[in-house]
VMD Tcl script that builds the backbone (N, CA, C; Angstrom):
set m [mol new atoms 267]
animate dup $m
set s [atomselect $m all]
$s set {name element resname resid chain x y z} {
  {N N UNK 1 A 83.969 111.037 136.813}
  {CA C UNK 1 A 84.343 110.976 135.415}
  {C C UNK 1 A 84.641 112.390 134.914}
  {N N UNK 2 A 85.330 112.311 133.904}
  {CA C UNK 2 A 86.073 113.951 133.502}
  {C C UNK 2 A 84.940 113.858 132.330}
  {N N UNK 3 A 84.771 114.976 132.015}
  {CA C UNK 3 A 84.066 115.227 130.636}
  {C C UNK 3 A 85.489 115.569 129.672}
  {N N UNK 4 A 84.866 115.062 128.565}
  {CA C UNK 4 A 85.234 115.144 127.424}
  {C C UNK 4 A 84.538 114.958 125.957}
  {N N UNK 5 A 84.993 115.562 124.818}
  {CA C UNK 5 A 84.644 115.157 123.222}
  {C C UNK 5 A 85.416 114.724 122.483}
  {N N UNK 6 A 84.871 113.198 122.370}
  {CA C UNK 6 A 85.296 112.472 121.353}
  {C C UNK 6 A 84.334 112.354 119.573}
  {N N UNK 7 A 85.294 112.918 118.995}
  {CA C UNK 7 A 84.604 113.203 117.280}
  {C C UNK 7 A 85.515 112.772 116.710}
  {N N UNK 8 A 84.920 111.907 115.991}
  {CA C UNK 8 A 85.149 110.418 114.852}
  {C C UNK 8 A 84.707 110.513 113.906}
  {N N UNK 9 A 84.711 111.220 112.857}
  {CA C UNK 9 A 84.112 111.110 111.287}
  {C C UNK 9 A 84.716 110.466 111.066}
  {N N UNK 10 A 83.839 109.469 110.641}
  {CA C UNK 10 A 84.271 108.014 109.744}
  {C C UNK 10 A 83.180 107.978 108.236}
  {N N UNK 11 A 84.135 107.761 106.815}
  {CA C UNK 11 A 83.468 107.522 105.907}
  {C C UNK 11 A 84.085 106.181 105.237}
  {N N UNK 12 A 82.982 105.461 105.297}
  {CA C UNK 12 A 83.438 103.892 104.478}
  {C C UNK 12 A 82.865 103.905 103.400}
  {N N UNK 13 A 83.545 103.519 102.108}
  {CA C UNK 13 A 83.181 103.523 100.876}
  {C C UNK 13 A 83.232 101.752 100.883}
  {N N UNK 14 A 82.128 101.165 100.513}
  {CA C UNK 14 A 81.846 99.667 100.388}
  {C C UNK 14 A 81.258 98.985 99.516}
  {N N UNK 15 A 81.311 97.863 98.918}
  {CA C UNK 15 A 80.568 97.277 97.472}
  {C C UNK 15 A 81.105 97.454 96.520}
  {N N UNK 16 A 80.481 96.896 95.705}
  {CA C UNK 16 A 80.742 96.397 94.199}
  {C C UNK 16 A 80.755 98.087 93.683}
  {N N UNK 17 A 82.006 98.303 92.486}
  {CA C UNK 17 A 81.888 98.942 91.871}
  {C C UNK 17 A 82.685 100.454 92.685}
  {N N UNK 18 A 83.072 100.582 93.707}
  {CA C UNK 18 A 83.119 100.963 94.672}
  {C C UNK 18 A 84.667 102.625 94.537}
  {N N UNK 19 A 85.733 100.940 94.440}
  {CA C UNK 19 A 86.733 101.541 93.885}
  {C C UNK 19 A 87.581 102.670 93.267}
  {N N UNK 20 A 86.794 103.102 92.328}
  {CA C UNK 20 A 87.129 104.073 91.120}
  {C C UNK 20 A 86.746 105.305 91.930}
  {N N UNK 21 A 86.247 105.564 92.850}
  {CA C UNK 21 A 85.532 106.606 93.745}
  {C C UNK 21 A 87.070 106.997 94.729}
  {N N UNK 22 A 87.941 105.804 94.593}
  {CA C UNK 22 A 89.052 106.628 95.642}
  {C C UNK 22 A 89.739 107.374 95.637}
  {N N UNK 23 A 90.059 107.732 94.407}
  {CA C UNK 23 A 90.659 108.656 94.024}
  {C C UNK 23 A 90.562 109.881 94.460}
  {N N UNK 24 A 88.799 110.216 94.034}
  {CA C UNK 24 A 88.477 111.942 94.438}
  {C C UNK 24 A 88.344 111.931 95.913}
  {N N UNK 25 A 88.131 110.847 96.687}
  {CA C UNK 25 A 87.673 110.755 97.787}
  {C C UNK 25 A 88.807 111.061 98.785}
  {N N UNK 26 A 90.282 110.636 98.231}
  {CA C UNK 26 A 91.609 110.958 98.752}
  {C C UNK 26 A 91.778 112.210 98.526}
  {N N UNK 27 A 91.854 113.000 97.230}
  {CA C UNK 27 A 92.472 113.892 96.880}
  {C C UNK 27 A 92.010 115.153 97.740}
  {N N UNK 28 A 90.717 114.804 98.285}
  {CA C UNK 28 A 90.199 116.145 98.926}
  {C C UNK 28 A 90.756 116.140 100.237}
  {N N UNK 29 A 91.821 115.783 100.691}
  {CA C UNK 29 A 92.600 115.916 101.881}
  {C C UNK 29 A 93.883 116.105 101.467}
  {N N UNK 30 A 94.082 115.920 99.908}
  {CA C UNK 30 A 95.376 116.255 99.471}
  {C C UNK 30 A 95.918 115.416 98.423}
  {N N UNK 31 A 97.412 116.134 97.597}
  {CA C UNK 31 A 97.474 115.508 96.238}
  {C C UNK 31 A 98.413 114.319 96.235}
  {N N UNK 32 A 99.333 114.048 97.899}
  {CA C UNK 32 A 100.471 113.521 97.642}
  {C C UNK 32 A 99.923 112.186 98.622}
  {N N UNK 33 A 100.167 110.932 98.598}
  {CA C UNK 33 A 99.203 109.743 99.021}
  {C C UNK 33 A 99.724 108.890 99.437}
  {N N UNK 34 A 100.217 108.582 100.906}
  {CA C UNK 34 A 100.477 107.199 101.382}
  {C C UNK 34 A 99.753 106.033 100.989}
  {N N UNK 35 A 100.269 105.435 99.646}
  {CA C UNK 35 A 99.321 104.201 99.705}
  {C C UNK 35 A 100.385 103.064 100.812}
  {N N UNK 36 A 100.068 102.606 101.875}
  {CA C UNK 36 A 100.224 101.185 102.570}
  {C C UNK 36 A 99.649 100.460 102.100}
  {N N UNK 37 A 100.448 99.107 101.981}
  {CA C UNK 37 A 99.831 97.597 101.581}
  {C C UNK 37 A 100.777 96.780 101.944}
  {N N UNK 38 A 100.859 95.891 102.231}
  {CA C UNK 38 A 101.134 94.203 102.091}
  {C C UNK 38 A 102.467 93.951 101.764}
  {N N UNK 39 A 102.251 92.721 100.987}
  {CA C UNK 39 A 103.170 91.832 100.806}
  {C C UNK 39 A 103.552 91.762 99.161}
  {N N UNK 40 A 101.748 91.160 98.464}
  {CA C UNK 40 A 102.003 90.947 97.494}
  {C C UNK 40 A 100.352 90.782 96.316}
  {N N UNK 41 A 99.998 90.394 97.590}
  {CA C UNK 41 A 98.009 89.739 96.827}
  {C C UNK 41 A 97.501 91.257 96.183}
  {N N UNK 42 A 97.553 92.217 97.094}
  {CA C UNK 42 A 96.943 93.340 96.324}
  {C C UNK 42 A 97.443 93.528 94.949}
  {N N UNK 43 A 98.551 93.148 94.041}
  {CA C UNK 43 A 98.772 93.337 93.279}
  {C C UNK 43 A 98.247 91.671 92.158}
  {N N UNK 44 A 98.502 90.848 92.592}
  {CA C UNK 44 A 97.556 89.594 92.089}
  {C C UNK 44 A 96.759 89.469 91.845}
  {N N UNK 45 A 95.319 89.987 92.533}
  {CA C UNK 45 A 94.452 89.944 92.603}
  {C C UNK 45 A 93.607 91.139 91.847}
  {N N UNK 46 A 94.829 92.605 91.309}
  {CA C UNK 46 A 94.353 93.617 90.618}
  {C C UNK 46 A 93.806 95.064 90.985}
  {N N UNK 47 A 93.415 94.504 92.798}
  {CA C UNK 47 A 93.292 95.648 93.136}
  {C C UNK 47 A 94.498 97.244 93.241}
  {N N UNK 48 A 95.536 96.383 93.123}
  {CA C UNK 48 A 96.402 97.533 93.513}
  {C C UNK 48 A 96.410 98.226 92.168}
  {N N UNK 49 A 96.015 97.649 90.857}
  {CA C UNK 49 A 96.171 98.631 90.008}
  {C C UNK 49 A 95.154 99.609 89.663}
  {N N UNK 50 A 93.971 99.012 90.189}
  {CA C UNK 50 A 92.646 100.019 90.450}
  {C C UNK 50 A 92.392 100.861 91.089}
  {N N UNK 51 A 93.276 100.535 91.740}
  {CA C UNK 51 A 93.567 101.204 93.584}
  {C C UNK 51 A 94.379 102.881 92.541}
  {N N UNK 52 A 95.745 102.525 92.291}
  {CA C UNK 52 A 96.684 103.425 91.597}
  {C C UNK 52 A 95.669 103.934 90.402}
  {N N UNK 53 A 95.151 103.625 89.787}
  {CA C UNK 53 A 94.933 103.978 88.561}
  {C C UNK 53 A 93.634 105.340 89.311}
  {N N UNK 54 A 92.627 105.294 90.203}
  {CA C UNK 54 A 92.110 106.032 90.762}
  {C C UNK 54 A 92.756 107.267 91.183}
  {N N UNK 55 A 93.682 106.638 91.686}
  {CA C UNK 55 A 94.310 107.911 92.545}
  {C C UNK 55 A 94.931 108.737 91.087}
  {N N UNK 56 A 95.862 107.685 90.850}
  {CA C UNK 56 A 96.303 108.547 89.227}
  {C C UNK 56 A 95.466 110.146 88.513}
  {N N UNK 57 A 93.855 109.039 88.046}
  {CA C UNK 57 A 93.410 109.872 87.431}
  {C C UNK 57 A 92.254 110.977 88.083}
  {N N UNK 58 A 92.367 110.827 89.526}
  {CA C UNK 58 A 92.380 112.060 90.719}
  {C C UNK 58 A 93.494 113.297 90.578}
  {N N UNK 59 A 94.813 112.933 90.060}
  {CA C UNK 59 A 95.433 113.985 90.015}
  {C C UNK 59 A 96.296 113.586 91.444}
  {N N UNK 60 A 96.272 112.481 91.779}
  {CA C UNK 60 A 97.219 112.016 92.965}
  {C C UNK 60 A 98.638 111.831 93.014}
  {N N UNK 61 A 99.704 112.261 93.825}
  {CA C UNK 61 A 101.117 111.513 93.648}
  {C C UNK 61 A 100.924 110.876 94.350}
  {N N UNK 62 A 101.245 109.372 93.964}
  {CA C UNK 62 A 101.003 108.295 95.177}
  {C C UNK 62 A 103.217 107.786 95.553}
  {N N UNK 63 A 102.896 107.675 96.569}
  {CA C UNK 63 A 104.254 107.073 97.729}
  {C C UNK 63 A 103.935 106.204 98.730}
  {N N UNK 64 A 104.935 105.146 98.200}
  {CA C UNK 64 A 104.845 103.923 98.240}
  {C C UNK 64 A 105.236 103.249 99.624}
  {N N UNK 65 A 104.420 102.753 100.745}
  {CA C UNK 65 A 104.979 101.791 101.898}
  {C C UNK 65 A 104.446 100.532 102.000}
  {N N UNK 66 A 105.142 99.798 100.851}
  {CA C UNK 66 A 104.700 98.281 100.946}
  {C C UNK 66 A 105.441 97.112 102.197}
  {N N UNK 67 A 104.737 96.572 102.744}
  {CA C UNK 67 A 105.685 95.566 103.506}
  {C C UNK 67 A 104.880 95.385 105.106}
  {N N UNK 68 A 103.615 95.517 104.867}
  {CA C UNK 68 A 102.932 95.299 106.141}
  {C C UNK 68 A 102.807 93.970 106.287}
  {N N UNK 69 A 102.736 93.498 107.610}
  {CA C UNK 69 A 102.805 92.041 107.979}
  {C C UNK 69 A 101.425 91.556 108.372}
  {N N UNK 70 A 100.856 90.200 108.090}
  {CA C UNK 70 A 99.782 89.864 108.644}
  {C C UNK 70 A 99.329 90.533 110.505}
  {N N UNK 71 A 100.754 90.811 111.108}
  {CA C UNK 71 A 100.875 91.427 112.460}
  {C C UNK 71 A 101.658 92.625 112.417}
  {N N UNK 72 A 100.596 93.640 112.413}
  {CA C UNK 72 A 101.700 94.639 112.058}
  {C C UNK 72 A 103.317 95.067 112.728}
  {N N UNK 73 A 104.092 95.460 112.631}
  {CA C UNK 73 A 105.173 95.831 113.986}
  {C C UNK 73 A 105.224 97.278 113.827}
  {N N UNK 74 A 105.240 97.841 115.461}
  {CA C UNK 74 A 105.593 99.039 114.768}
  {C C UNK 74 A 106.839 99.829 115.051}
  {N N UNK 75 A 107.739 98.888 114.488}
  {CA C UNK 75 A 109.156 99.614 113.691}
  {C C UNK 75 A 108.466 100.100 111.799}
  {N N UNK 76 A 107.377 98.828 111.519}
  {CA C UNK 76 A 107.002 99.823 110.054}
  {C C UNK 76 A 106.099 100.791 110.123}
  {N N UNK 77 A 105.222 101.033 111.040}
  {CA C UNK 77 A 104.614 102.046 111.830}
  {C C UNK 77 A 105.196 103.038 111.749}
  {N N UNK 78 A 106.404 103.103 112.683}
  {CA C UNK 78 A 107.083 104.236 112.332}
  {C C UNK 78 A 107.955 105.014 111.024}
  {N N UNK 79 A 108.133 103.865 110.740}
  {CA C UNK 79 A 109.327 103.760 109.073}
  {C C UNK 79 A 107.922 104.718 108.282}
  {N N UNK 80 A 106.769 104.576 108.416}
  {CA C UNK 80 A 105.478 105.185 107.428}
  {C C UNK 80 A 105.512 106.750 108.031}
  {N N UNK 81 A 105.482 106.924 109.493}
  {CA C UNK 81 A 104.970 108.002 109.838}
  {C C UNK 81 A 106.784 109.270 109.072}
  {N N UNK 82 A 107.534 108.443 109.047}
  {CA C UNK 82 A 108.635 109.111 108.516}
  {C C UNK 82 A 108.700 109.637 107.329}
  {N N UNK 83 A 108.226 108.566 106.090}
  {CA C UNK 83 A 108.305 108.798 105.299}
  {C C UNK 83 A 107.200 109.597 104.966}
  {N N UNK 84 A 106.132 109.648 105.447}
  {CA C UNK 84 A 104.951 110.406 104.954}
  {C C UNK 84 A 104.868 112.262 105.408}
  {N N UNK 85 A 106.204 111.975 106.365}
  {CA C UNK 85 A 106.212 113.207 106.916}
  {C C UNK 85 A 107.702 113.822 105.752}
  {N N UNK 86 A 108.643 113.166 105.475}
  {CA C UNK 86 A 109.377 112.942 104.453}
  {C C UNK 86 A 108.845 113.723 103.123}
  {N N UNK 87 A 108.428 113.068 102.892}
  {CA C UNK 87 A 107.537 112.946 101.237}
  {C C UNK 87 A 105.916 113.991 101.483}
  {N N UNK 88 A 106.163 114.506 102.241}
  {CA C UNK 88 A 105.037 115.523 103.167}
  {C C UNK 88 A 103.055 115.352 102.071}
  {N N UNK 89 A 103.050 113.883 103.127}
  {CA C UNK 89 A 101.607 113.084 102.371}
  {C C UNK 89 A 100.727 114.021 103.345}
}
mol reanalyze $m
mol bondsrecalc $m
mol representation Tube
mol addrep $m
């Protein structure tokens, strides 16, 4: 076996009330914000405006890649890594 280091910081923000925390929690990696989503429910259901309104009042520019599929493909995979490199998220 070869040696190697694998380092994974992972932070999950979870629960009720939760939300309003994403904002600052994004911004400290930066001001300009790939939000990815969906189809359509995130906005039905309200989260997407809680979602935006966080980032908003973080001081976020958020840029937009809506159109993920229950399976993702990645032709939109790539279409994201473009635009985010694009729009320099």
């Amino acid at each position: 076996m070869q040696n190697f280091v694998f380092h994974n910081p992972t932070k999950i923000l979870f629960g009720k009330g939760t939300i309003p925390a994403i904002g600052n929690e994004t911004v400290a990696f930066g001001t300009r914000v790939l939000l990815v989503y969906g189809s359509g429910s995130i906005k039905r259901n309200g989260i997407y405006q809680q979602v935006t309104d966080s980032l908003r009042q973080a001081g976020a520019e958020i840029v937009e890649h809506p159109g993920v599929q229950s399976n993702p493909v990645l032709s939109h995979v790539r279409e994201g890594i473009t635009l985010a490199k694009k729009q320099k998220c």
